[in-house]
Structure formats: structure tokens, C-alpha cells
MDTraj code that builds the backbone (N, CA, C; nanometers):
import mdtraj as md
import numpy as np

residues = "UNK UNK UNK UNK UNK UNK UNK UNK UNK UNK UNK UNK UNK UNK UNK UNK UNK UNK UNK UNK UNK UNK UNK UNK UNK UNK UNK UNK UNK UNK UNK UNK UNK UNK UNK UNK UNK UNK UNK UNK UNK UNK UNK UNK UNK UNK UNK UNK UNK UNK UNK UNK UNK UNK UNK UNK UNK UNK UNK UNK UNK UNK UNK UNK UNK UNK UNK UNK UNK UNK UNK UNK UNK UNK UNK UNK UNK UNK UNK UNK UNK UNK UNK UNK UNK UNK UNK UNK UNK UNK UNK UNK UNK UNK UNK UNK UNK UNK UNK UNK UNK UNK UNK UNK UNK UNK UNK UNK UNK UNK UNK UNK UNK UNK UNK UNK UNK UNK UNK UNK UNK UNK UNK UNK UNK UNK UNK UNK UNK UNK UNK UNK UNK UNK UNK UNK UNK UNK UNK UNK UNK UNK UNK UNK UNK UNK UNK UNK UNK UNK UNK UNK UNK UNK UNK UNK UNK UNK UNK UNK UNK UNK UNK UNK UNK UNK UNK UNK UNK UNK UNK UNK UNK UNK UNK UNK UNK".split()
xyz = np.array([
    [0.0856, -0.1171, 0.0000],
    [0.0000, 0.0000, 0.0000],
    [0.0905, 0.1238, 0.0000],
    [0.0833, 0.2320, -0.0786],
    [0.1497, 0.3382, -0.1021],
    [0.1461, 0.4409, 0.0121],
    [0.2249, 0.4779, 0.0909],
    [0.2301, 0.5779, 0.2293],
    [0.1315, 0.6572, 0.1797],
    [0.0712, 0.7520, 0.0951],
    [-0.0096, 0.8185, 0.0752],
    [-0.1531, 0.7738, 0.1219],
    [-0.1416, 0.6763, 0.0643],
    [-0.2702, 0.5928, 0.0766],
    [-0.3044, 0.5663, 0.2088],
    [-0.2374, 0.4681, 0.3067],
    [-0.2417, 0.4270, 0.4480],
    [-0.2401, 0.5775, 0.4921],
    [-0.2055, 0.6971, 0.4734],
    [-0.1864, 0.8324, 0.5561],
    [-0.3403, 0.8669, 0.5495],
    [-0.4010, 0.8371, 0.4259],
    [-0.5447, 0.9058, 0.3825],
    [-0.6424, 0.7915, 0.4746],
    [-0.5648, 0.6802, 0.4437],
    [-0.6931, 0.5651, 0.5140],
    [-0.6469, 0.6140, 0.6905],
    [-0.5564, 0.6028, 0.7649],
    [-0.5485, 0.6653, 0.8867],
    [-0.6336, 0.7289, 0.9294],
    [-0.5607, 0.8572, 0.8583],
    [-0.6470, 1.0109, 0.8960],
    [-0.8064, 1.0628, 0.8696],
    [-0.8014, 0.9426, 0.7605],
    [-0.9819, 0.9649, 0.7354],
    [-1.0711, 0.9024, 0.8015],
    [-1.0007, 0.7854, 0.7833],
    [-1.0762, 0.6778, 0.9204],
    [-1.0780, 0.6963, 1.0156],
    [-0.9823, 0.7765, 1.1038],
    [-1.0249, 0.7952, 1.2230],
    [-1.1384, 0.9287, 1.2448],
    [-1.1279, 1.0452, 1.1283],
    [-1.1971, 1.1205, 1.1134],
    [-1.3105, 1.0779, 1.1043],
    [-1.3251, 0.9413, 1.0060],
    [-1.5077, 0.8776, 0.9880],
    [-1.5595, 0.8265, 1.1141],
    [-1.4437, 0.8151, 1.2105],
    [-1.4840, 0.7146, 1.2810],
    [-1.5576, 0.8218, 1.3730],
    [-1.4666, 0.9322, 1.4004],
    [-1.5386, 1.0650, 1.4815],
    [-1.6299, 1.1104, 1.4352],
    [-1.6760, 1.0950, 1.2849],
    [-1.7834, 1.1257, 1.2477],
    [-1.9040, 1.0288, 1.2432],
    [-1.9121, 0.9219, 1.2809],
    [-1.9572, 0.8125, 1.3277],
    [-1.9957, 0.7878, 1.4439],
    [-1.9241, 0.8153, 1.5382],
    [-1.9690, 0.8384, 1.6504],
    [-1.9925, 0.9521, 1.6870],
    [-1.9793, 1.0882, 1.6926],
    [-2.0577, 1.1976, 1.6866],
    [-2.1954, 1.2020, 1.6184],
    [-2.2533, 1.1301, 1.5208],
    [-2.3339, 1.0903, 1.4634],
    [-2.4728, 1.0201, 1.5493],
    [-2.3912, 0.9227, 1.5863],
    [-2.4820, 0.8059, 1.7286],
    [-2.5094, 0.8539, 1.8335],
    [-2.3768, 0.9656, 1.8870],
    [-2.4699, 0.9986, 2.0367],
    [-2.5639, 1.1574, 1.9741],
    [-2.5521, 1.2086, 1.8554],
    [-2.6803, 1.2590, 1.8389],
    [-2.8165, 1.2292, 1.8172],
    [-2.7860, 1.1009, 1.7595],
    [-2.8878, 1.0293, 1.7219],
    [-2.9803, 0.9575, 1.8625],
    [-2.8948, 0.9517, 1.9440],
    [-2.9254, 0.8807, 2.0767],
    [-2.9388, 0.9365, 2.2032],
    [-2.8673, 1.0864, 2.2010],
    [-2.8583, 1.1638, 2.3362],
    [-2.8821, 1.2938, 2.2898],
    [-2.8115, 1.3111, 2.2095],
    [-2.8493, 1.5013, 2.1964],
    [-3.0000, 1.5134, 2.1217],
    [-3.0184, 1.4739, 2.0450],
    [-3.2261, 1.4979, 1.9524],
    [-3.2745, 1.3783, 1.9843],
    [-3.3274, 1.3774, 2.1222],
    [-3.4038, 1.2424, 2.0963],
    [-3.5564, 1.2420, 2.0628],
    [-3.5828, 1.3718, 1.9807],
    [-3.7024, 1.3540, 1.9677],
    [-3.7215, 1.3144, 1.7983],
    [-3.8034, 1.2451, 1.7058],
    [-3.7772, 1.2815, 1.5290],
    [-3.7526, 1.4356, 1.4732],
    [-3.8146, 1.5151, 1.5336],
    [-3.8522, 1.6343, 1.4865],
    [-3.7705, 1.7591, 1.6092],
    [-3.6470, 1.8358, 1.5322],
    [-3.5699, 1.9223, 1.6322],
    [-3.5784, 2.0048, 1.5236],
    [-3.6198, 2.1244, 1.6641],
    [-3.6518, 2.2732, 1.6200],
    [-3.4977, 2.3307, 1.6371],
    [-3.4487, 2.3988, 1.5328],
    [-3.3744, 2.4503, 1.5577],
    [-3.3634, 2.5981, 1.6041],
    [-3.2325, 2.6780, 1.6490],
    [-3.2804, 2.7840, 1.7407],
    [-3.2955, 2.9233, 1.6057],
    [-3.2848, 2.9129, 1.4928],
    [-3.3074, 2.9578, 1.3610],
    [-3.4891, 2.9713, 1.2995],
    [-3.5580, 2.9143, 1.3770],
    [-3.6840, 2.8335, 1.3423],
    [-3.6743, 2.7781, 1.2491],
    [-3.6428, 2.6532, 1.2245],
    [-3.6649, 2.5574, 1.1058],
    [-3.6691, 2.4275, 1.1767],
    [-3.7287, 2.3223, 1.1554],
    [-3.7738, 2.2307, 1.1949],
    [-3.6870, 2.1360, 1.1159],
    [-3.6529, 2.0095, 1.1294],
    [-3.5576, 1.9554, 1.0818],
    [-3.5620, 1.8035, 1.1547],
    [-3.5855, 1.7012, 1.0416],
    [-3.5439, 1.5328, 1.1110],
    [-3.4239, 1.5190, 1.1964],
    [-3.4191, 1.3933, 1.3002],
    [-3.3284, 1.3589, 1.3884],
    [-3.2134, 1.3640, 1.3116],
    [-3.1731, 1.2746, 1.2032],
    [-3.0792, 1.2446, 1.1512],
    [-3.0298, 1.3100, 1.0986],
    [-3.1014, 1.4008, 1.0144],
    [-3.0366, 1.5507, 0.9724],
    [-2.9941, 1.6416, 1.0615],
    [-3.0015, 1.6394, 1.1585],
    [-2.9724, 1.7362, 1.2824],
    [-2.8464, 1.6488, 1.3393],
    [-2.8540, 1.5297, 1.3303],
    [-2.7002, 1.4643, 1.3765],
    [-2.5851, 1.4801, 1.2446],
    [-2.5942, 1.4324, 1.1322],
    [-2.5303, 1.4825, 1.0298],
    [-2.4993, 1.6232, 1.0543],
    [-2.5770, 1.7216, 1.0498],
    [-2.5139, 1.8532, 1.0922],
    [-2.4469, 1.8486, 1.2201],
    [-2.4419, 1.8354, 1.3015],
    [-2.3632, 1.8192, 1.3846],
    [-2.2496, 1.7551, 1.3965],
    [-2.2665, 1.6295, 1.3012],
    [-2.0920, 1.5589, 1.3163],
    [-2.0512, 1.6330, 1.1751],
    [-2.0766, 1.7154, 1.1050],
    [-2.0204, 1.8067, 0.9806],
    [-1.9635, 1.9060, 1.0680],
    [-2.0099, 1.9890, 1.1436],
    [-1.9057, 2.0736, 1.2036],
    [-1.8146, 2.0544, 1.2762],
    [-1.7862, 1.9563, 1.2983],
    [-1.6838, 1.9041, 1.3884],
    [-1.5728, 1.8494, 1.3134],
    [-1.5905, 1.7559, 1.1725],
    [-1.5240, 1.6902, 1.1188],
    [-1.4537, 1.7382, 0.9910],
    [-1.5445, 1.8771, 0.9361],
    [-1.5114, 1.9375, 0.8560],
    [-1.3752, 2.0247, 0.8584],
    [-1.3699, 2.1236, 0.9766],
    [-1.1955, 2.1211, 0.9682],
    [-1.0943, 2.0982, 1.0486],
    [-1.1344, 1.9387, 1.0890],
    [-1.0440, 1.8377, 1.1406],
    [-0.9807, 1.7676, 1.0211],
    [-1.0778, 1.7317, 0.9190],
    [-1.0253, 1.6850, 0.8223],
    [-0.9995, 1.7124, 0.7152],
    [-0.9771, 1.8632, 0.7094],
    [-0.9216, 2.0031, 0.6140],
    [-0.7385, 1.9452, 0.6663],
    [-0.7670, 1.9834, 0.8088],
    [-0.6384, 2.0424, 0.8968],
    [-0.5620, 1.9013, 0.8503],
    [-0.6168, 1.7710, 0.8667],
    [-0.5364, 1.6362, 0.8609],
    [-0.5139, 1.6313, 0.6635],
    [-0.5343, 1.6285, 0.6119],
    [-0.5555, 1.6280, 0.4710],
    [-0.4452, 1.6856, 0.4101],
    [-0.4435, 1.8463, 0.4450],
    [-0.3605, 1.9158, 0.4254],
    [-0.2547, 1.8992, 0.4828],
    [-0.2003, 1.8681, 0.5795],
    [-0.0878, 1.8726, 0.7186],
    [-0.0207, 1.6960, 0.6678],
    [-0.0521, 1.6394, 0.6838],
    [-0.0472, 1.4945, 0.6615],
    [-0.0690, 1.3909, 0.5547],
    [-0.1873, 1.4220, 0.4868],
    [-0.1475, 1.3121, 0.3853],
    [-0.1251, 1.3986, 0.2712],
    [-0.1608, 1.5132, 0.2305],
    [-0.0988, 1.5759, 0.0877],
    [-0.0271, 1.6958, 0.1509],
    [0.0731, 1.6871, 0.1897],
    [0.1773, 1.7886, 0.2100],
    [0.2367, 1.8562, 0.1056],
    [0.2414, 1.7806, 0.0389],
    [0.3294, 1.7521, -0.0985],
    [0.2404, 1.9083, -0.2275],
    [0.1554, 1.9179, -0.1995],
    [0.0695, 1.9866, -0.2996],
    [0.1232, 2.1065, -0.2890],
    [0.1122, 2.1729, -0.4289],
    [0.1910, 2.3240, -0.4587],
    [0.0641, 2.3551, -0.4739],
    [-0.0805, 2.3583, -0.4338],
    [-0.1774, 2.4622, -0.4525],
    [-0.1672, 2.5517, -0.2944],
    [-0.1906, 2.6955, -0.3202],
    [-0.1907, 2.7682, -0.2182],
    [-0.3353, 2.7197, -0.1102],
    [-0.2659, 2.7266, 0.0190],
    [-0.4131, 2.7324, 0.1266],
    [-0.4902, 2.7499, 0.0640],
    [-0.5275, 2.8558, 0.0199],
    [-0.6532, 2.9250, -0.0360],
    [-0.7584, 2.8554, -0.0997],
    [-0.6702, 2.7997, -0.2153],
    [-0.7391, 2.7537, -0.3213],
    [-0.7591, 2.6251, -0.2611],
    [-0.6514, 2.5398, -0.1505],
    [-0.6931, 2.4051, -0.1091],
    [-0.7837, 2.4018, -0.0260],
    [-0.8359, 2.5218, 0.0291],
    [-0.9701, 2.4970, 0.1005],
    [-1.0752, 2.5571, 0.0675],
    [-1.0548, 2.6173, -0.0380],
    [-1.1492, 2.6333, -0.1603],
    [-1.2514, 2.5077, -0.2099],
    [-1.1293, 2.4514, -0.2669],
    [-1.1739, 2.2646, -0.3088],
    [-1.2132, 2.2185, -0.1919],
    [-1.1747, 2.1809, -0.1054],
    [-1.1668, 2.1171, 0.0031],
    [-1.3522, 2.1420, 0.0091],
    [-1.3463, 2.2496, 0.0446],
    [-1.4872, 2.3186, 0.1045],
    [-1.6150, 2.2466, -0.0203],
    [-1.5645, 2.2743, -0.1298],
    [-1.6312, 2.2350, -0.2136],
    [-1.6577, 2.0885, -0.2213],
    [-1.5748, 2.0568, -0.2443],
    [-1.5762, 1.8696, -0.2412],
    [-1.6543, 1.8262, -0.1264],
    [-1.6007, 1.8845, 0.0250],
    [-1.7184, 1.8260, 0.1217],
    [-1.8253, 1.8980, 0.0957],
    [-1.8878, 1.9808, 0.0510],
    [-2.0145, 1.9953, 0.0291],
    [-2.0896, 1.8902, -0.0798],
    [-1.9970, 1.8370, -0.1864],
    [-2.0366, 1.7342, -0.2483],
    [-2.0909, 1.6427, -0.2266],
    [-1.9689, 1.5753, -0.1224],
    [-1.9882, 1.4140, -0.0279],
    [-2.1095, 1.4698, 0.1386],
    [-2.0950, 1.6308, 0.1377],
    [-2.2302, 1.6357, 0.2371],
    [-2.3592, 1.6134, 0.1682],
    [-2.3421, 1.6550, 0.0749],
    [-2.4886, 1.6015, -0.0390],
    [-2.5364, 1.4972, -0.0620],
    [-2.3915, 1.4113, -0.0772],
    [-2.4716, 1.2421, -0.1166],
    [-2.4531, 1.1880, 0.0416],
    [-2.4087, 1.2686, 0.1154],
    [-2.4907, 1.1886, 0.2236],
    [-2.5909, 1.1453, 0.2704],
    [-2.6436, 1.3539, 0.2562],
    [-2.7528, 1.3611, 0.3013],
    [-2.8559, 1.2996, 0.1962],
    [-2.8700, 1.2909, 0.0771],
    [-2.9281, 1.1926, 0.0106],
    [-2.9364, 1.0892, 0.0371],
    [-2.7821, 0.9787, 0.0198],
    [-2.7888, 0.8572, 0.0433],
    [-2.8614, 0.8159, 0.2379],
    [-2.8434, 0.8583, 0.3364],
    [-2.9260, 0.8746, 0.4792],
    [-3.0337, 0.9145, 0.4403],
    [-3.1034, 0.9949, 0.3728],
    [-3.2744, 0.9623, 0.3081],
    [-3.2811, 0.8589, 0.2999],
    [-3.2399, 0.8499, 0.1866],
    [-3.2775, 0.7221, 0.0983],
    [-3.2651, 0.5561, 0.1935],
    [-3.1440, 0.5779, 0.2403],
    [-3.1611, 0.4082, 0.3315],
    [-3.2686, 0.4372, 0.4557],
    [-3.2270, 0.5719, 0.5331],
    [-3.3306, 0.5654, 0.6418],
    [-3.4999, 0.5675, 0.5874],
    [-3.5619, 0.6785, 0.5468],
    [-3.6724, 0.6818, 0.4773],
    [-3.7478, 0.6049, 0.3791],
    [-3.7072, 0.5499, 0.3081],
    [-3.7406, 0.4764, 0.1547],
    [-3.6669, 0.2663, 0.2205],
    [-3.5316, 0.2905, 0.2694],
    [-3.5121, 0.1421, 0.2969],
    [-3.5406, 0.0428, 0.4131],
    [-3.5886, 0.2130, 0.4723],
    [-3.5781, 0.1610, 0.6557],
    [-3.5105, 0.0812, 0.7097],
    [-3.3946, 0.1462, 0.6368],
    [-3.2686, 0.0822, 0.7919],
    [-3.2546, 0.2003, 0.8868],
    [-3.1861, 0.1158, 0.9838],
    [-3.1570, 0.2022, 1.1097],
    [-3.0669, 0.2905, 1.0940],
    [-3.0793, 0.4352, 1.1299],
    [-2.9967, 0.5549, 1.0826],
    [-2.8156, 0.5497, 1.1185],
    [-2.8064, 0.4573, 1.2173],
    [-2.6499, 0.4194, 1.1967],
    [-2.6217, 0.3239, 1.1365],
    [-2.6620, 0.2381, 1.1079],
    [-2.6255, 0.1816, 0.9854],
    [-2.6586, 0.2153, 0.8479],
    [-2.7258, 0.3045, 0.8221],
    [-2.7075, 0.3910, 0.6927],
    [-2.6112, 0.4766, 0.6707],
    [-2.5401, 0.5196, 0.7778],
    [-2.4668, 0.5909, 0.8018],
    [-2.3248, 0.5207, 0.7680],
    [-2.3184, 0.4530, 0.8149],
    [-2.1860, 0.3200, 0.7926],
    [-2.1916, 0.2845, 0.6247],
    [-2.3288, 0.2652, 0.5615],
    [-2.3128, 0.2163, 0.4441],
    [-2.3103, 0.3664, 0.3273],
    [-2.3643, 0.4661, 0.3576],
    [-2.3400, 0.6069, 0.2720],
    [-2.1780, 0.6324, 0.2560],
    [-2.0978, 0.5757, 0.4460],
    [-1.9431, 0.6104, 0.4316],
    [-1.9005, 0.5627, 0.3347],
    [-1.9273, 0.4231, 0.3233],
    [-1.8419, 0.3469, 0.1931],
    [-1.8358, 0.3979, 0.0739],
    [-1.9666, 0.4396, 0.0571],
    [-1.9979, 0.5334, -0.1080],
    [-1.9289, 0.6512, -0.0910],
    [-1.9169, 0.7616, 0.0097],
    [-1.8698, 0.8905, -0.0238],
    [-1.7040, 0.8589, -0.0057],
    [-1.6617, 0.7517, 0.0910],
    [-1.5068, 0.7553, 0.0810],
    [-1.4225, 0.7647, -0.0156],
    [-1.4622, 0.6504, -0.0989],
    [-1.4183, 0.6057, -0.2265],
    [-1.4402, 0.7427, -0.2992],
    [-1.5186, 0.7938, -0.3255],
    [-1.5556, 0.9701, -0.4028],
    [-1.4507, 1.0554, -0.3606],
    [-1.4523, 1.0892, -0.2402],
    [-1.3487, 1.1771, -0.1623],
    [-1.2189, 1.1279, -0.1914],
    [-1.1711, 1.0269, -0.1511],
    [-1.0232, 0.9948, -0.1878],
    [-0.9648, 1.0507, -0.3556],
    [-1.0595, 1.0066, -0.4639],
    [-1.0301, 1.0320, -0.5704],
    [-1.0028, 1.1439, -0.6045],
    [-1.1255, 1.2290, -0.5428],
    [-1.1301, 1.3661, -0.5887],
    [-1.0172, 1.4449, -0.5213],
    [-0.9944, 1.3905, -0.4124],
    [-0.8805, 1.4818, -0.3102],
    [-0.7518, 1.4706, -0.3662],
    [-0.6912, 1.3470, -0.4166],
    [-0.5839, 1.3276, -0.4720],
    [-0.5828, 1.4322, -0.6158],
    [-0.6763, 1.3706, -0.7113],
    [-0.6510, 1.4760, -0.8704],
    [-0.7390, 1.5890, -0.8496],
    [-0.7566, 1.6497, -0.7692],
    [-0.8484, 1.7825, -0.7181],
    [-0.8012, 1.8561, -0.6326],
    [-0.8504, 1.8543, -0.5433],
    [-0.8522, 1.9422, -0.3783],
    [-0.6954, 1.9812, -0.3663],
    [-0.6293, 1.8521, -0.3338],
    [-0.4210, 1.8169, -0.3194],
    [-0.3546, 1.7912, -0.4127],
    [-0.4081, 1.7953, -0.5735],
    [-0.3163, 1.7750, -0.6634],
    [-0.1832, 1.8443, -0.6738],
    [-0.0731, 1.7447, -0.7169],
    [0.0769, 1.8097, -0.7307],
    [0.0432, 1.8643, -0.8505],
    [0.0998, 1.9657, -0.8739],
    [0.1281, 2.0355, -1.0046],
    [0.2560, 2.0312, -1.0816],
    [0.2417, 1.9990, -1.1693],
    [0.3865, 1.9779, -1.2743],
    [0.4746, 2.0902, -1.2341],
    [0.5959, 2.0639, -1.2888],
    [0.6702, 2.2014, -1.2773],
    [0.6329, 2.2925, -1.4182],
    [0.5569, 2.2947, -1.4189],
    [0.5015, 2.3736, -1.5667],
    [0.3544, 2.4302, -1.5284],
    [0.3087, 2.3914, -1.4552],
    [0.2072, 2.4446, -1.4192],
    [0.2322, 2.5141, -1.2295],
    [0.3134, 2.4525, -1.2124],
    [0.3803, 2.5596, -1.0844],
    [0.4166, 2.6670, -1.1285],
    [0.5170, 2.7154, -1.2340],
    [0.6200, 2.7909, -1.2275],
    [0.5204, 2.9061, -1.3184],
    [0.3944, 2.8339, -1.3952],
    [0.2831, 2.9494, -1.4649],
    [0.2648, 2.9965, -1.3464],
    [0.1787, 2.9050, -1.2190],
    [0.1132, 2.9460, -1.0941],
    [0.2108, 3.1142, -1.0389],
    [0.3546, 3.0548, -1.0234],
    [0.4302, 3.1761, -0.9422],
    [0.4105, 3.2574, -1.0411],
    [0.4254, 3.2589, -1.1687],
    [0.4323, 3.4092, -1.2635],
    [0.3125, 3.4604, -1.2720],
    [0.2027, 3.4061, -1.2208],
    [0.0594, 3.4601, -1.2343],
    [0.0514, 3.5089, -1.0714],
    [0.1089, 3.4745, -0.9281],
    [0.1470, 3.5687, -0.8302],
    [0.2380, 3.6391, -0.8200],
    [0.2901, 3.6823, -0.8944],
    [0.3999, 3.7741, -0.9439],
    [0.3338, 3.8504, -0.9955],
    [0.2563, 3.8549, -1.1010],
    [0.1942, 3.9848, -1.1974],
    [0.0920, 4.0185, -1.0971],
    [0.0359, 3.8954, -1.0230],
    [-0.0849, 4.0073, -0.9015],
    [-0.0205, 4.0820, -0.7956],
    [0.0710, 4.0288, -0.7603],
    [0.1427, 4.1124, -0.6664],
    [0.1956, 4.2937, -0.6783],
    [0.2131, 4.2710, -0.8236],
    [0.2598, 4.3828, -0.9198],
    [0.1632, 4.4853, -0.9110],
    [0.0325, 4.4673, -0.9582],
    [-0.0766, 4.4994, -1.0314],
    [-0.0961, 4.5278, -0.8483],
    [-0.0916, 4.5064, -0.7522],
    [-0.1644, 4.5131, -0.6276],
    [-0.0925, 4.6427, -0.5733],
    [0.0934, 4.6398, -0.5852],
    [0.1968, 4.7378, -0.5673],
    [0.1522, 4.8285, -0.6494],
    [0.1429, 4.8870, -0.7817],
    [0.0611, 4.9527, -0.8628],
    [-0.0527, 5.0454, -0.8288],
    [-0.1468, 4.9570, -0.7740],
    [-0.2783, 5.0283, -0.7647],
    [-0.2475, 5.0769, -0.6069],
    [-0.1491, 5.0288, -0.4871],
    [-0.1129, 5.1163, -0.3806],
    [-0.0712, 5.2140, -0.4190],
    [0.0331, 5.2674, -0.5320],
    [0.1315, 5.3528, -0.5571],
    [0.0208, 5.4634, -0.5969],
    [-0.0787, 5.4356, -0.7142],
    [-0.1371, 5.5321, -0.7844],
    [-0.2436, 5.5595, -0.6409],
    [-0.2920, 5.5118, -0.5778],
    [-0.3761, 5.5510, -0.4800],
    [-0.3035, 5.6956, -0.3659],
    [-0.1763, 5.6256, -0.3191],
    [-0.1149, 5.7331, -0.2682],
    [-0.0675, 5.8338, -0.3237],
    [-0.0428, 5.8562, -0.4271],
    [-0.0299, 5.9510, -0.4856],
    [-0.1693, 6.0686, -0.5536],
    [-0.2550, 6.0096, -0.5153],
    [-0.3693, 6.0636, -0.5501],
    [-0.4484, 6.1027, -0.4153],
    [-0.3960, 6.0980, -0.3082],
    [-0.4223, 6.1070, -0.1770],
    [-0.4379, 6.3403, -0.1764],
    [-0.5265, 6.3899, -0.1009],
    [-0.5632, 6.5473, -0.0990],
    [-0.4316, 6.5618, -0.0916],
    [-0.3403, 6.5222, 0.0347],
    [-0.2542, 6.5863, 0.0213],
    [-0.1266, 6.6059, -0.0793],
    [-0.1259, 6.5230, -0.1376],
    [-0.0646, 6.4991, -0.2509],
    [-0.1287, 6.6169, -0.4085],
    [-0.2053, 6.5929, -0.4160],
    [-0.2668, 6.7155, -0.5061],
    [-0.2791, 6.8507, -0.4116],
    [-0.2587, 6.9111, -0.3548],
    [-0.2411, 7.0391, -0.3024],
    [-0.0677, 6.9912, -0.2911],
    [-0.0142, 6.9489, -0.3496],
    [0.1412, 6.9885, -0.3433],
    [0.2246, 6.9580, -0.2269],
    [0.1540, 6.8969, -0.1100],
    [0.2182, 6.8784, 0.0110],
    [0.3022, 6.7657, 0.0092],
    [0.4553, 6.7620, 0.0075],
    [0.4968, 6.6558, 0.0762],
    [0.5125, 6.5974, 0.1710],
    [0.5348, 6.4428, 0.1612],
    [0.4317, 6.3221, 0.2856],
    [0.5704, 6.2919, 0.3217],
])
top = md.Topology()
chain = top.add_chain()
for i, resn in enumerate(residues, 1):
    res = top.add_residue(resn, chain, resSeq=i)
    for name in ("N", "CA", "C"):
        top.add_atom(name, md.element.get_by_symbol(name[0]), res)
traj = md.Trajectory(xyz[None], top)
């Protein structure tokens, strides 16, 4: 198995696993009623109210592990990696929350074990996408465009400071700064 790989199965798994069990004791202790009002007024199923809840918790735990640990290696800036990042889990939050319909509502299984069987489907999604997406390495040809395209913004940013201060009142009444 390729260190990349065992780093992603580690760090994700233990992340699923926190998201798994954050999951159960909502499902079991924090909403024990079907129907939780939230403090927003919107009314909202048990299970959807535990899903939201193990999403904020796991979401940038497993930004922070992703980035830090298994794709270190990636020349995309923060920015843009939690750009993707953000994006992609909103993806795999989608077919969650779909796939937990669909088994709880429509298959009637029990909401942790739908939960266990949606993981399998979104893991496999996430891994793929995180590797040629979210953490992709970039060639040295598409790095070295990347730096010359923060180079000309950097420019263009020095630029529009320069012409600003110089266009400052005191500057047009002749005063030197």
C-alpha cells in the first residue's frame, strides 16, 4: 500500500470514525425527539440534525489532517486548497444527506447503519477527488505558470497602492508626505 494511501486511510478513518460516533450519540442523546426545532426556526429530522452536527466538527479536522499529513506535498496555495476542500465536502455532504434519506426513509434501515453504508460510497468519491483535485501536485510547468501569475498580481496590487497614494488630498495640493 502506497504511504499516501495508508496516511489518507489513517487520517480519514479515524476522522469517519469521529464522524460516526458523533453521529450516534446525536442520534441517541443530543435529539431524541424525530422532529428538532432549531434555534433559527426551522424544523428539521433527527438524523439531519445529527449529520449537521458531526459536519461541524469533522469538517476542519479533516481540512487540517488532509492538508498537514497526507498531501503535504501539494503546490496549490491554502486558499485555493480549502477552496476545493470546502467544495468537495459539500459534495460528499450532499450524497450523504441523500444517500441517509434514501436508506433511512425509503429502505428503513436504522440511521447508523445507513450511516456506515453512505461512508463506503462517499469515501471512495473523496479519496479520488482529493488526490486529482482538492491536493493535486502540479507539474513544474504548471507551478512555475502558478508563481508568474502571483507575481503579476502582486505587481498589479503594488501599482494600484502607488497610484492611490499619490492621488491622496494631500498629494494634489502639493504637500509633501
Amino acid at each position: 500500500m502506497p504511504l499516501q494511501t495508508f496516511k489518507y486511510a489513517a487520517c480519514g478513518g479515524g476522522n469517519t470514525l469521529l464522524d460516526i460516533t458523533l453521529y450516534f450519540i446525536s442520534i441517541h442523546y443530543l435529539f431524541k425527539e424525530p422532529l428538532v426545532h432549531t434555534p433559527i426556526g426551522l424544523t428539521i429530522k433527527q438524523h439531519v440534525a445529527a449529520i449537521l452536527t458531526s459536519f461541524f466538527v469533522t469538517f476542519p479536522l479533516g481540512f487540517y489532517m488532509s492538508r498537514t499529513i497526507v498531501f503535504p506535498g501539494s503546490t496549490l496555495r491554502g486558499r485555493i486548497q480549502l477552496f476545493r476542500y470546502f467544495l468537495l465536502v459539500m459534495i460528499c455532504f450532499g450524497l450523504n444527506y441523500v444517500f441517509i434519506r434514501l436508506f433511512v426513509e425509503q429502505c428503513h434501515l436504522y440511521p447508523t447503519v445507513s450511516k456506515i453504508l453512505t461512508t463506503f460510497i462517499v469515501v471512495a468519491f473523496s479519496f479520488i477527488s482529493q488526490r486529482n483535485f482538492t491536493f493535486k501536485v502540479e507539474s513544474a510547468e504548471e507551478a512555475a505558470m502558478l508563481e508568474a501569475d502571483a507575481v503579476m498580481e502582486a505587481e498589479a496590487v503594488m501599482e494600484t497602492e502607488a497610484v492611490i497614494e499619490d492621488n491622496t488630498p494631500a498629494r494634489q495640493q502639493g504637500v509633501k508626505l
